[in-house]
C-alpha positions in Angstrom: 59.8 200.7 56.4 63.2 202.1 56.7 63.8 203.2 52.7 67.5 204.9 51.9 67.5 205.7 48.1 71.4 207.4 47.4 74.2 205.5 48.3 78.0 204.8 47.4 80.3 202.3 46.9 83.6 201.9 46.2 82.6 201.8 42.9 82.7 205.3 42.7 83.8 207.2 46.0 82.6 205.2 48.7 84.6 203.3 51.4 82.2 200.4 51.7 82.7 197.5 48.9 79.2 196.8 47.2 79.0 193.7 49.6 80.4 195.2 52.3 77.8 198.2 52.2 74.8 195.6 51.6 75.7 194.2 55.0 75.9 197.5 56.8 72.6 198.4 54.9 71.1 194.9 56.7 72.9 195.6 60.5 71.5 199.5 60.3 68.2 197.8 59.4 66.8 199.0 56.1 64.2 197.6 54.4 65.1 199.1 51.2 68.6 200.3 49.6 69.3 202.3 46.6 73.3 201.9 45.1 73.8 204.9 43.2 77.5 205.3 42.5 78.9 208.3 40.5 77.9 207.7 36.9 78.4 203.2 37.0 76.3 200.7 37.8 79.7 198.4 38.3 78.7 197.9 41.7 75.5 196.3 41.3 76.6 192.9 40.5 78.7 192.7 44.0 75.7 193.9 45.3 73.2 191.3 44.0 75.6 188.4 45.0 75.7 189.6 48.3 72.1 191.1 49.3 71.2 189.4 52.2 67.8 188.1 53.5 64.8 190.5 53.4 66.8 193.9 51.9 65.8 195.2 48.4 68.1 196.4 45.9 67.1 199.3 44.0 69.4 199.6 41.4 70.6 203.0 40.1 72.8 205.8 39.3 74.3 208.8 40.3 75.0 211.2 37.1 76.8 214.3 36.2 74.8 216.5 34.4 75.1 220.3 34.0 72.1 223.4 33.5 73.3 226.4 31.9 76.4 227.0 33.9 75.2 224.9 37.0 76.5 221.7 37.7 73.8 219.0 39.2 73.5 215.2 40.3 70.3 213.8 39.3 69.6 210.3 40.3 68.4 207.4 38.1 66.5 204.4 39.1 66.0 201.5 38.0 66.4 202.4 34.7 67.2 199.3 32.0 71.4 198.9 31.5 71.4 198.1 28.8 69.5 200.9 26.8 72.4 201.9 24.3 71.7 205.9 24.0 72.1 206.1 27.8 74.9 203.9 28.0 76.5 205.2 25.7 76.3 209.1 27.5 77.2 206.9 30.9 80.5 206.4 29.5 81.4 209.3 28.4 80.9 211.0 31.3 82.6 207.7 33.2 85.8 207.6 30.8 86.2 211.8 31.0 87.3 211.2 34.8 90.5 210.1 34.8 92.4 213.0 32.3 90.2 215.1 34.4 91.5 214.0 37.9 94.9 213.3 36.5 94.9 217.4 35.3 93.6 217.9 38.4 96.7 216.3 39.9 99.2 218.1 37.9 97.9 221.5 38.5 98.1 220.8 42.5 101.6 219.9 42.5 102.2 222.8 40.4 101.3 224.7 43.5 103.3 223.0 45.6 101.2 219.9 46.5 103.2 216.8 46.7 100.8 214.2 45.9 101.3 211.3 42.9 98.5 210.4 40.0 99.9 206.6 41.2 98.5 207.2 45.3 95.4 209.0 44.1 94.7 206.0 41.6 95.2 203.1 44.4 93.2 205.3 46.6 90.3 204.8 43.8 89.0 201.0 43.8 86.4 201.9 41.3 86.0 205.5 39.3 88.6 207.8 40.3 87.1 211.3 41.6 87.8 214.6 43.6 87.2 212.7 47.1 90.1 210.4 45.7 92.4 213.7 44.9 91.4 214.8 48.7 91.9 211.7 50.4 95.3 211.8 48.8 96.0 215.7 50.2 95.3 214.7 53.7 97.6 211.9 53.6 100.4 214.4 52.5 99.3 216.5 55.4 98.4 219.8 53.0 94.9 219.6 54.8 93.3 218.2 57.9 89.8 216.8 56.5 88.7 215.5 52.7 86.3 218.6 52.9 88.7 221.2 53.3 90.0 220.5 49.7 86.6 221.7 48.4 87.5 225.1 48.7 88.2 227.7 46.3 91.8 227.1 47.1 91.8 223.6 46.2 89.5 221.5 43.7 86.0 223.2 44.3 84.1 224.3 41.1 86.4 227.2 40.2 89.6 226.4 42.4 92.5 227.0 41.6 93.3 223.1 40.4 89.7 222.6 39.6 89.2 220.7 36.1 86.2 220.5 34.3 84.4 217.3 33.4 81.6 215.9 31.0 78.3 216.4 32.0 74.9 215.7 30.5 72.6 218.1 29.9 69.8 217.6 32.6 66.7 217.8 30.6 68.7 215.0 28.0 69.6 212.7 30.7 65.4 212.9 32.0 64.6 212.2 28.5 67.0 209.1 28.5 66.5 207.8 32.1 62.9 207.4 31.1 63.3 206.7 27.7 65.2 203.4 29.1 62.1 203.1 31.7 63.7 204.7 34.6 62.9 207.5 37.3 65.1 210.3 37.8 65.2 212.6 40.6 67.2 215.7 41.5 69.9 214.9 44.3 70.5 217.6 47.0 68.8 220.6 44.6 69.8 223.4 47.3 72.9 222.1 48.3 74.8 225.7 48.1 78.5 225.3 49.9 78.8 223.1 46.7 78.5 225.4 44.4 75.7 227.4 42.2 72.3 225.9 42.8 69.2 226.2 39.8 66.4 228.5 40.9 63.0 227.3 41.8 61.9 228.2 38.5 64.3 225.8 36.7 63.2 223.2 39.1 59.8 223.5 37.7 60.7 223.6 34.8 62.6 220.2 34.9 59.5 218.6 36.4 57.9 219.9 32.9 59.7 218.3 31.4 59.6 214.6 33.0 61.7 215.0 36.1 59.6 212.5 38.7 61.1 214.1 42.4 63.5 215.8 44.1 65.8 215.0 47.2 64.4 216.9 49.9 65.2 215.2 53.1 69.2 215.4 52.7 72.3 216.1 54.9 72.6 219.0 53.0 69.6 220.9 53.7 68.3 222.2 57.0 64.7 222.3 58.3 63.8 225.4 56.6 65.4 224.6 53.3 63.6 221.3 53.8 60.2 222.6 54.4 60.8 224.8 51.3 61.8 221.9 48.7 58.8 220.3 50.4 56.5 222.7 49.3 58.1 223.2 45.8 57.6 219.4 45.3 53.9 219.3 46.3 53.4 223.2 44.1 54.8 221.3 40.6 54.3 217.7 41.3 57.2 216.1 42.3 58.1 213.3 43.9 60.2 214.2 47.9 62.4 211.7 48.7 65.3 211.6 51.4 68.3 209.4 51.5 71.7 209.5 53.7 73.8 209.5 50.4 76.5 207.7 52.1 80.0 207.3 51.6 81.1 205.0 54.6 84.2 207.0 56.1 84.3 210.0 53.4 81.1 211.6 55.2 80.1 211.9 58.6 76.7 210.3 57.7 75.4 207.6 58.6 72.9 204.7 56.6 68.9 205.7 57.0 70.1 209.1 58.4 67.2 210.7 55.9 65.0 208.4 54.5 62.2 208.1 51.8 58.2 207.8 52.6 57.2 204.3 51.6 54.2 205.7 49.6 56.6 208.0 47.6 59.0 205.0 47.0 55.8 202.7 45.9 55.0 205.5 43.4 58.7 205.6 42.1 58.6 201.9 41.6 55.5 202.1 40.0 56.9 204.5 37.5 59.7 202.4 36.0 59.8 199.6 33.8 63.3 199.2 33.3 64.2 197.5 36.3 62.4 196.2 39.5 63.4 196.1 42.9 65.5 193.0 43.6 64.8 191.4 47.6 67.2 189.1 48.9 
């Protein structure tokens, strides 16, 4: 089985539709496809309507959460939508993006940028982010890639036109992923030309306190850094999982580049009651 658990849409910052990326899911050949836009699940209707024969849908979420002065993604699954605590904390977090990307805006064309809030919001068929803001930088020719505005020059945590967000606490969003009958794992956990990673020691201590895995298997992370998450996972007891988090043409990755052992998606699937799996 050919299992990709973190991908995006253009719900969030993807360039695939929901229905578009189903069928690219189907052509690379997956058996099984997590969507897991940026804090939404507005995708996952497109998605349903539009699964084709023999590819599961895991349904899920990518959310913005925040440890001590670390930011973090930690990825929900199949968690029930309609829980109203966690909804409720999805929205925030959801509604907080656009005064933060239209700040973000302002405080680039302050420094000379000449992009519009209007181009950045068109470039945005679903939640508005900082891939949207970059997108719109290379079109004004200030950069050559969407990754050279994550720089301390640009929007990266602590740039110079960076803006700060809403962001759950981790160990709260755990609490409410499972409280709703989810599974929550940590996304990219030692992904450092990001930003600030947690230490070891607060991963632990996040799988104390109801975290089910970790991605190990990531773009993100080389062998060694692989090998080390591996054995973090097996020392506290969580759950490795690897996923191609793609983005269609925002990311030079491709579908099933890294992808998830059958037994450890079996286990996570076991674990929820939210939600199940939905096959086309």
């Amino acid at each position: 089985m050919l299992i990709d658990l973190h991908t995006h849409s253009t719900a969030s910052d993807g360039t695939d539709s929901p229905a578009a990326l189903m069928r690219a899911a189907a052509a690379a050949r997956l058996d099984v496809v997590a969507l897991t836009d940026h804090d939404t699940m507005s995708g996952h209707a497109e998605a349903l309507a539009a699964l084709p024969a023999g590819l599961t849908l895991v349904t899920g979420t990518e959310f913005s959460c925040r440890l001590g002065d670390v930011s973090l993604h930690l990825l929900g699954y199949l968690y029930d939508p309609a829980e109203p605590e966690l909804a409720r904390e999805r929205e925030l977090v959801r509604d907080d993006r656009v005064p933060r990307a239209r700040a973000m805006v302002a405080r680039l064309r302050e420094l000379g940028v000449d992009i519009t809030w209007e181009r950045v919001r068109q470039l945005a068929h679903g939640a508005v982010g900082r891939p949207h803001i970059a997108a719109a930088m290379v079109e004004a020719g200030v950069i050559e890639t969407v990754s050279d505005a994550f720089t301390p020059q640009w929007i990266a945590d602590g740039g110079r036109a960076h803006v700060g967000k809403h962001e759950l606490d981790v160990v709260t969003a755990i609490r409410l992923i499972k409280a709703a009958g989810g599974v929550s794992v940590f996304a990219h956990p030692a992904a450092a030309h990001r930003g600030a990673v947690v230490t070891h020691r607060a991963i632990a201590e996040l799988a104390a306190a109801g975290l089910d895995g970790i991605e190990v298997d990531h773009m993100d992370h080389d062998a060694a850094t692989r090998a080390t998450l591996r054995s973090l996972a097996a020392d506290v007891g969580l759950l490795p999982t690897g996923s191609s988090d793609y983005h269609g043409e925002r990311k030079l990755c491709r579908l099933g580049e890294n992808t998830t052992a059958p037994e450890v998606y079996e286990e996570l699937v076991a674990r929820a009651s939210g939600a199940k799996p939905v096959t086309g």
